[in-house]
C-alpha positions, 0 to 999 in steps of 0.5 A, spaced: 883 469 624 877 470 619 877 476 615 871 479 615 867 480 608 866 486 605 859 484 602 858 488 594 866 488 593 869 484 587 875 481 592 875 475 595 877 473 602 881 467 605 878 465 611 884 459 612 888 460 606 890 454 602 888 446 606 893 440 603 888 434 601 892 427 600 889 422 597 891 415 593 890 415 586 888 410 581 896 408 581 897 408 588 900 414 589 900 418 593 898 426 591 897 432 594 893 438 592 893 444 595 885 447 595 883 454 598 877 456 601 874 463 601 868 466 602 863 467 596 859 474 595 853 477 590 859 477 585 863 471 587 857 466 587 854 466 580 860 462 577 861 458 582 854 457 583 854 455 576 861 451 576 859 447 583 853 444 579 855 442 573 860 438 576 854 435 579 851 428 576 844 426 576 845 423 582 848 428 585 843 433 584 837 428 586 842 428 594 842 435 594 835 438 592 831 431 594 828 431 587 831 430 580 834 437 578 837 436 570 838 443 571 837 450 576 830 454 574 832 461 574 828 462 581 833 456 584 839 460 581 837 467 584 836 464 591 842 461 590 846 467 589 844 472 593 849 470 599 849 477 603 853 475 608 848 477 613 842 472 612 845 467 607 852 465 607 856 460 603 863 458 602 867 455 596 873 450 595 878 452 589 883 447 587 887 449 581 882 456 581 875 452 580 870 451 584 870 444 587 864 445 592 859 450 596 857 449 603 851 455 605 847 457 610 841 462 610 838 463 616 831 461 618 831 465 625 835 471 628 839 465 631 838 458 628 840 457 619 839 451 615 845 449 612 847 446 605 854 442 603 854 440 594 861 437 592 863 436 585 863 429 583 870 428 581 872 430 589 867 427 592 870 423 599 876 427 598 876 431 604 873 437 601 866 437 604 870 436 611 874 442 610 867 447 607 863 444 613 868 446 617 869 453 615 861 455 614 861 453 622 866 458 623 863 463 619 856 462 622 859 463 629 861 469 626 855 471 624 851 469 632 848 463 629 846 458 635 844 452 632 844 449 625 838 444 622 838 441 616 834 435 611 838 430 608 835 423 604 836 418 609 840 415 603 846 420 603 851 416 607 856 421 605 852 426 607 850 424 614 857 421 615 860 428 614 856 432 619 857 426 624 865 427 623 865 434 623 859 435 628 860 430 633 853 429 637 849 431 632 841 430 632 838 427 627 832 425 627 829 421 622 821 424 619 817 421 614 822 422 607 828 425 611 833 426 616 833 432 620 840 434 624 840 439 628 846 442 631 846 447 637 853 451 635 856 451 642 858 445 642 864 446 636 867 448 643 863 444 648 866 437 651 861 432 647 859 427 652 858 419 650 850 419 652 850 425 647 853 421 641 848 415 644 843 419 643 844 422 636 845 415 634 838 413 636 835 418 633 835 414 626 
């Protein structure tokens, strides 16, 4: 059961407790490492908002924000922060007590948010992005969002393979620089059927 976030506290709430993340290393074996996920508020974003970035290559940032970012302007910075838990939203992973990465919401509309996902470099395609999109839509039901949209360059790979797993049926639409996904909420608990998967496909 999600707890609720008393906004403006200093504590930090655990939405899932702790997720195992096994993965192969470069001598082969097999590792665990236990990763939390908890929601961030105005006092919890900064030094994660700091941390997630500077774990973020050249390319990396050019992914997230669609142009080169060697470092966050202070207007950015304060966007990025100000998670009320009422119109903006993020969700932090920890392994070890660091913060590996942020996925966020922040509504567009009394019913419809655009969402973000940033992995750390070192965790990228290890299962942390899955784990934070899965909660941040957790939290946006919560919140009575109905349908999540967003922008991704159509060369993030990772990226739209992400929401095409977490987001079965996703639409995504491809515009002049970037493809649009969009996402109504309900089916989290809707029957995806195939002509739905077929025509999230075609749509790029």
């Amino acid at each position: 059961m999600l707890a609720k976030l008393a906004y403006g506290m200093s504590q930090e709430y655990s939405l899932r407790s702790f997720f195992e993340l096994s993965y192969s290393s470069d001598s082969e074996l097999r590792e665990s490492i236990l990763m939390r996920v908890t929601e961030l508020n105005r006092d919890t974003a900064p030094e994660a908002v700091d941390a997630v970035f500077e774990g973020l290559s050249a390319r990396s940032r050019y992914l997230r924000f669609h142009s080169p970012t060697p470092r966050l302007t202070a207007s950015a910075r304060r966007v990025l922060i100000d998670v009320d838990g009422e119109r903006h939203a993020a969700v932090c992973a920890r392994i070890g007590g660091d913060p590996v990465g942020i996925a966020r919401l922040i509504k567009t509309g009394e019913r419809c948010a655009e969402i973000a996902v940033a992995v750390v470099d070192l965790w990228q395609r290890r299962g942390v992005g899955r784990r934070l999109l899965e909660e941040l839509t957790a939290v946006a039901a919560r919140m009575g969002v109905a349908e999540l949209h967003g922008d991704v360059l159509p060369d993030n790979e990772a990226m739209l393979a992400l929401v095409r797993k977490v987001l079965p049926g996703v639409r995504l639409t491809r515009e002049i620089d970037t493809i649009q996904l969009s996402y109504p909420l309900a089916w989290v608990t809707a029957e995806i059927t195939d002509a739905d998967l077929i025509d999230s496909l075609q749509g790029i």
